[in-house]
C-alpha positions in Angstrom: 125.0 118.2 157.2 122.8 120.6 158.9 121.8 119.9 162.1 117.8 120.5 163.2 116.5 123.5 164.1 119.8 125.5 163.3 119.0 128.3 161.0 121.4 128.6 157.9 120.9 132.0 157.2 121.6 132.4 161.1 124.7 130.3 160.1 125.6 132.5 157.3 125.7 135.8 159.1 127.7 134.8 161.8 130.9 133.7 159.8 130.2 136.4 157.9 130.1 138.9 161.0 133.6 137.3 162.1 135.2 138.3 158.6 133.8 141.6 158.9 134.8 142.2 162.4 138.2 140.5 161.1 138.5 142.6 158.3 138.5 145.5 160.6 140.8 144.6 162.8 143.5 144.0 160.0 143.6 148.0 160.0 145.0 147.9 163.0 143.5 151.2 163.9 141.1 150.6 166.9 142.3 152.6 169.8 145.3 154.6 168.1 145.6 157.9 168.6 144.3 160.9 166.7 145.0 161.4 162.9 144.8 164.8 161.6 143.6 163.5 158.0 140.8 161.9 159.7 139.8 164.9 162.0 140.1 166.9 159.1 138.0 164.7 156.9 135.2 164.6 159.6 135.3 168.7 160.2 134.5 168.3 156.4 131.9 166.2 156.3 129.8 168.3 159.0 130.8 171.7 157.2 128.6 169.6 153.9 126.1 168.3 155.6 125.6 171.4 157.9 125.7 169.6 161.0 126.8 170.4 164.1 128.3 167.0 164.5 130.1 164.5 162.5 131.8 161.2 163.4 134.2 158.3 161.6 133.0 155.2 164.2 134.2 152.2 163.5 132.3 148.9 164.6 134.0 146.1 166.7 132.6 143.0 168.1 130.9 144.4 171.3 131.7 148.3 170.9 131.7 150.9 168.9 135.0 153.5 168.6 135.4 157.1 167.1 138.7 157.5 165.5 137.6 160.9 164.6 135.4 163.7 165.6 133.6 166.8 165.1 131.5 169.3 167.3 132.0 167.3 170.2 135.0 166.4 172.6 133.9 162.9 174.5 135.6 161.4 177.5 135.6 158.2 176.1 135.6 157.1 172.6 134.6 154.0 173.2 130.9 153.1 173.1 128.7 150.2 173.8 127.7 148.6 170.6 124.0 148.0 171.1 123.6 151.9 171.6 124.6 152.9 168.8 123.2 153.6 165.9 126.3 153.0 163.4 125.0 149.8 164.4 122.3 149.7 161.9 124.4 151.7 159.4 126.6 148.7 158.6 123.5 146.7 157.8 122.5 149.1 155.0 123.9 148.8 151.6 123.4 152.9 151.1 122.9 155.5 153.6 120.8 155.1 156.9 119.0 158.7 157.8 117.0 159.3 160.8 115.1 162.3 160.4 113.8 162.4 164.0 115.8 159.7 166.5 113.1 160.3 169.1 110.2 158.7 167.2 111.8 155.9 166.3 111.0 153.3 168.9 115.0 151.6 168.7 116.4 154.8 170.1 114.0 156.7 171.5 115.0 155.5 175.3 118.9 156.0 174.5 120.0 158.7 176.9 121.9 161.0 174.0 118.4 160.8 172.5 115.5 161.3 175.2 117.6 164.3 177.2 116.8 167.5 176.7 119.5 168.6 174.5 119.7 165.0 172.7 120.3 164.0 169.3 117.6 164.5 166.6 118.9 163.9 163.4 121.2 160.9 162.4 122.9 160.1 158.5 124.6 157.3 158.1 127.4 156.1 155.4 129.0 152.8 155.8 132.5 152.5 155.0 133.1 149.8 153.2 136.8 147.7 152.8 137.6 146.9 149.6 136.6 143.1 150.3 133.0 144.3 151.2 132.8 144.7 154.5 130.7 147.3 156.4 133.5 147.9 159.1 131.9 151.3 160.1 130.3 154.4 159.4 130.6 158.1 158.9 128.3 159.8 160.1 126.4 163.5 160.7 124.3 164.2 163.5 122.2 167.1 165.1 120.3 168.3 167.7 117.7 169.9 165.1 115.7 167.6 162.6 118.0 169.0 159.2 117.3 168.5 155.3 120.4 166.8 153.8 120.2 167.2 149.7 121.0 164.2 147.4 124.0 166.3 146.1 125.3 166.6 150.1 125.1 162.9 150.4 127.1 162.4 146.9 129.6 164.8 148.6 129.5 162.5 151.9 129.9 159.3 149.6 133.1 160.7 148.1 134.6 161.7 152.2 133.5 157.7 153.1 135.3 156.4 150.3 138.5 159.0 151.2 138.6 157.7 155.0 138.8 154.1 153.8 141.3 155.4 151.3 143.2 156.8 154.5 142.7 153.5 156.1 144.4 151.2 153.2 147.3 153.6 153.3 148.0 153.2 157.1 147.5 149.5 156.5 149.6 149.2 153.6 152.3 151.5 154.7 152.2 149.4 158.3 152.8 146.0 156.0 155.5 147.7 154.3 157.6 148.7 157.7 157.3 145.2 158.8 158.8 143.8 155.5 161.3 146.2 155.3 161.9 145.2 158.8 162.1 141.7 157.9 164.3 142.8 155.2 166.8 144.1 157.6 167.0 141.4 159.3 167.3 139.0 156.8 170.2 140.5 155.4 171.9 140.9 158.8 171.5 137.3 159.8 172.8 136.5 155.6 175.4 139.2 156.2 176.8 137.2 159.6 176.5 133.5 158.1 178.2 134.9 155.0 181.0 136.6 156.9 181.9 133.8 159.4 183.3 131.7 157.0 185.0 134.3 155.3 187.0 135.9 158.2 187.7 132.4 158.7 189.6 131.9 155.5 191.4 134.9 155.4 192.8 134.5 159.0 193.7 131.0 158.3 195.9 132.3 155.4 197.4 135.1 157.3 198.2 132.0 159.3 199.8 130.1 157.0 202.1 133.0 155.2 202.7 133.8 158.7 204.1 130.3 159.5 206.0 130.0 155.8 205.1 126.6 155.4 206.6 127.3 151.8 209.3 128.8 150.1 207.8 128.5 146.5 206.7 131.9 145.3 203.7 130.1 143.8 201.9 128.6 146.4 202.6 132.1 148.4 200.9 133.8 145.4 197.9 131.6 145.8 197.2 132.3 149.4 197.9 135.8 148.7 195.2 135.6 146.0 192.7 133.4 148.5 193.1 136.3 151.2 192.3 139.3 148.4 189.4 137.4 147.3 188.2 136.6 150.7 188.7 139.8 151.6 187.3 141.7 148.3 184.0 138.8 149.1 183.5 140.0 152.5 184.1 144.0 151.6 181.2 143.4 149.1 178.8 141.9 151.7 179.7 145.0 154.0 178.6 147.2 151.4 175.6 145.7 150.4 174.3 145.4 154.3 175.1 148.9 154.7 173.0 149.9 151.7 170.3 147.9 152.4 169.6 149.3 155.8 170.5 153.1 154.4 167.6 151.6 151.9 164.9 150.9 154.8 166.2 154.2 156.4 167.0 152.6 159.4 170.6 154.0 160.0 172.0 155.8 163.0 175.0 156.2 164.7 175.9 154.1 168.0 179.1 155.7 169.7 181.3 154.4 171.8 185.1 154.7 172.8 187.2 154.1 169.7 190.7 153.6 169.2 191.9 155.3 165.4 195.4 153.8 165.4 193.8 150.4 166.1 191.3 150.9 163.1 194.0 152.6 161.0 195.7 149.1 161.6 193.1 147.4 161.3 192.0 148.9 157.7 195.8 148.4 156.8 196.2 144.7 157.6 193.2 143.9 155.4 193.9 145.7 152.6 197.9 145.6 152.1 197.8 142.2 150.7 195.3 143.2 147.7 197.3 146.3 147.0 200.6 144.0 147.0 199.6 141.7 144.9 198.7 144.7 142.3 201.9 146.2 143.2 200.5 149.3 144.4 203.2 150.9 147.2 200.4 151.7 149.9 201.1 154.1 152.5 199.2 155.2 155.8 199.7 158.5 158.2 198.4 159.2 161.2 199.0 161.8 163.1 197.5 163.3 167.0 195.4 159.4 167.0 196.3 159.0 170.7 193.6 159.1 172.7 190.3 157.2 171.8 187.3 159.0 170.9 183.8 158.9 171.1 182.6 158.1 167.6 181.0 155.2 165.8 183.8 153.7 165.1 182.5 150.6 163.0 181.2 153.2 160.4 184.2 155.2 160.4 186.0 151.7 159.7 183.9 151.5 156.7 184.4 154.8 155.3 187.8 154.3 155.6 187.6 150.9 153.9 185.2 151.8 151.1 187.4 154.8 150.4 190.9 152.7 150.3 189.4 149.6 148.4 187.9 152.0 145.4 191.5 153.8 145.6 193.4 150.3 144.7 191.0 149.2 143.0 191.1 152.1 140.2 195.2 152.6 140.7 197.1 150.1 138.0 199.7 148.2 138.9 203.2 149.8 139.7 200.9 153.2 141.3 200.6 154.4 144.9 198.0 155.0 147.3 198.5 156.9 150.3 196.0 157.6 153.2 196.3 160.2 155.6 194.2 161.1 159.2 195.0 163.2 161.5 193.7 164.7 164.2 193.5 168.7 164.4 192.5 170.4 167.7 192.0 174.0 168.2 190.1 176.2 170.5 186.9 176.2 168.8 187.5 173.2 166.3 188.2 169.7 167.1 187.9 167.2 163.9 189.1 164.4 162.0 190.7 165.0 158.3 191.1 161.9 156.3 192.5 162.1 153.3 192.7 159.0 150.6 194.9 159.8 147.7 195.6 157.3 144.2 197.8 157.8 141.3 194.5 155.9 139.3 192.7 156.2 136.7 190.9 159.4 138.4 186.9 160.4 137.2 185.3 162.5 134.7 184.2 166.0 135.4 180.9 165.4 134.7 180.6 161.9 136.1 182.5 163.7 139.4 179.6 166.6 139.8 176.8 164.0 139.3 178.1 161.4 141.7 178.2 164.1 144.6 175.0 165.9 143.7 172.9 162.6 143.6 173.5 160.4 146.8 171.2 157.7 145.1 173.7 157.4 142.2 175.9 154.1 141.7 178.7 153.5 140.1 180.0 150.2 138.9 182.9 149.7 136.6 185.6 147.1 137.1 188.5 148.0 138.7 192.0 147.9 136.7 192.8 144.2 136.9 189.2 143.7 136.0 188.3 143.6 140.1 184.4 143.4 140.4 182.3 146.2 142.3 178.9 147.0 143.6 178.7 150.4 142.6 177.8 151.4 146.3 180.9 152.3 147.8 180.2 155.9 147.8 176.6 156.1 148.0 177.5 154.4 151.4 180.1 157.3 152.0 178.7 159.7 151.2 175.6 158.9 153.7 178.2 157.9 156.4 180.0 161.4 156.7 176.0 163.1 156.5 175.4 160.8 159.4 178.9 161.9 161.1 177.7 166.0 160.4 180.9 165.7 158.1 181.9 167.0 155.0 183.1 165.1 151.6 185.4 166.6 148.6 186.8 165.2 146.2 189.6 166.4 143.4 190.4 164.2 140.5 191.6 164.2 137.2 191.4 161.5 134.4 194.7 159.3 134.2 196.1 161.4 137.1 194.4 159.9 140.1 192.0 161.5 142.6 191.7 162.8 145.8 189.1 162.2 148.9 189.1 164.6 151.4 186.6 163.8 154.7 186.3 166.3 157.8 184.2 165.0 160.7 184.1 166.9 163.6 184.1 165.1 167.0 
């Protein structure tokens, strides 16, 4: 019900001014700083037109701002809105010209108008959201009365509809950060729930082989199995974070003092029980690892997992795999060298020169007791040693095994 004396059309355009002003602000654009494409595209509209000046304003609430100009270089960019004459441009369904500002009565006593060397000539195209909103204008403007032909204002339609063009990428490339964003962190706080758990079962069966609460070779089998699956589990969830923020390109290195023999130990306690129960004779060197380093050490960790986990996982049963680091110092060279070396089931030529040529490439094929894999492991390698400035070769034949070398200097 309509109350008296309240006009509904008055009604109508207010909520429908909100959404405008609404609709503008979604871009997200008011007060950011200069945008080449935008400057560009107003140089271009005046270089049409064959004005002196052109202008992409954009109409707020109260104001009216220039994202972009040409021909002038204002102090402020921010404008009262019931000075302007964008103001009226928004109103208009096609083009507002003004052949002559200081005849018309609504801006004849405006002070960019009336001075000496004011403003004359004034056209007008509203830029238009793809919802229909008039959220601003572009705009040509000179000092001289001008003759703009209808194939110039065809041209100046197309340079509107190419600034609101600009304006759905920024917004649409803005709405893709924050859900890559949200991504990330999603899968961080899955990737720490998941994990708990997890660490928790393995060290509670470290515990109990530990305490040999059993002498039957069975039951130690089974909590040899729980702790390779637990472990293979959480290795997979590892992967999959890491790819995932590679993914949303939001990976960098954070140093800090790390201990090698500790993560050489570490890495060895986690995977000896899944090469034992394969039967695989798994064998670590380290050599010069006696001082800590400054490095990221949790993504070394993981180059060194991903590299011995694919290693047992494509060695059969009865194999070996050995891994090697060591520390070489020199006058002009200090770097790591890790080496990870199987007796498996090695990797095609061809599939071998692809895999390093193409860092988005995956491989997944199930290990040789049928383990399961997420095809990652060296994708994530591969843009680990990048990040480390290091360098990645590899020497394998089929049914003979292969070979990782990785150099990273520190």
């Amino acid at each position: 019900m309509i109350k008296q004396g309240v006009n509904i059309n008055q009604i109508s355009k207010k909520d429908s001014e909100k959404k405008r002003v609404k609709a503008l602000h979604d871009y997200k654009i008011l007060d950011s700083l200069p945008d080449e494409e935008f400057d560009n595209l107003a140089t271009l509209a005046a270089e049409i037109a064959g004005t002196k000046i052109s202008q992409v304003n954009l109409i707020d609430q109260n104001r009216q701002w220039t994202k972009a100009i040409s021909g002038l270089n204002p102090e402020d960019k921010s404008f009262p809105r019931d000075k302007s004459v964008c103001q009226y441009t928004i109103e208009s369904e096609d083009i507002t010209e003004i052949k002559d500002l200081k005849s018309d009565s609504r801006f004849a006593d405006f002070d960019y108008v009336k001075a000496i060397d004011g403003f004359r000539y004034y056209l007008g195209i509203p830029l238009v959201s793809p919802d229909g909103y008039a959220i601003g204008s572009l705009c040509v403007i000179d000092y001289d009365e001008k003759h703009v032909t209808d194939k110039q204002i065809q041209q100046l339609k197309i340079i509107a509809k190419q600034v609101m063009t600009h304006l759905e990428l920024h917004k649409q490339n803005r709405e893709l950060k924050a859900l890559n964003d949200y991504k990330v962190k999603l899968m961080k706080m899955l990737s720490h729930d998941m994990r708990s758990p997890l660490n928790g079962i393995i060290g509670l069966s470290g515990m109990l082989k530990e305490m040999n609460i059993t002498e039957n070779p069975d039951h130690l089998e089974l909590l040899e199995i729980i702790e390779q699956s637990s472990t293979q589990l959480n290795h997979m969830i590892d992967e999959v974070m890491s790819y995932t923020i590679i993914e949303s390109d939001g990976l960098k290195l954070e140093k800090e003092e790390t201990d090698l023999e500790k993560s050489v130990a570490d890495i060895s306690k986690l995977y000896q029980p899944t090469a034992r129960i394969k039967k695989i004779d798994l064998d670590f060197y380290t050599e010069n690892l006696g001082e800590t380093v400054l490095m990221d050490g949790d993504k070394f960790e993981q180059i060194l997992g991903n590299l011995l986990s694919n290693a047992i996982k494509y060695t059969k049963e009865g194999g070996s795999v050995k891994l090697s680091l060591v520390r070489k110092t020199s006058v002009n060279r200090d770097v790591l060298e890790l080496v990870v070396a199987d007796t498996g089931v090695g990797i095609k030529s061809d599939d071998l020169e692809d895999i390093l040529s193409d860092a988005s490439l995956t491989v997944s094929e199930e290990g040789t007791n049928g383990e399961k894999s997420s095809g990652i492991g060296l994708t994530i390698v591969k843009h680990f040693v990048d990040l480390f400035s290091g360098e990645l070769s590899v020497e394998s034949n089929v049914n003979e095994g292969s070979r990782f070398t990785v150099t990273i200097p520190l």
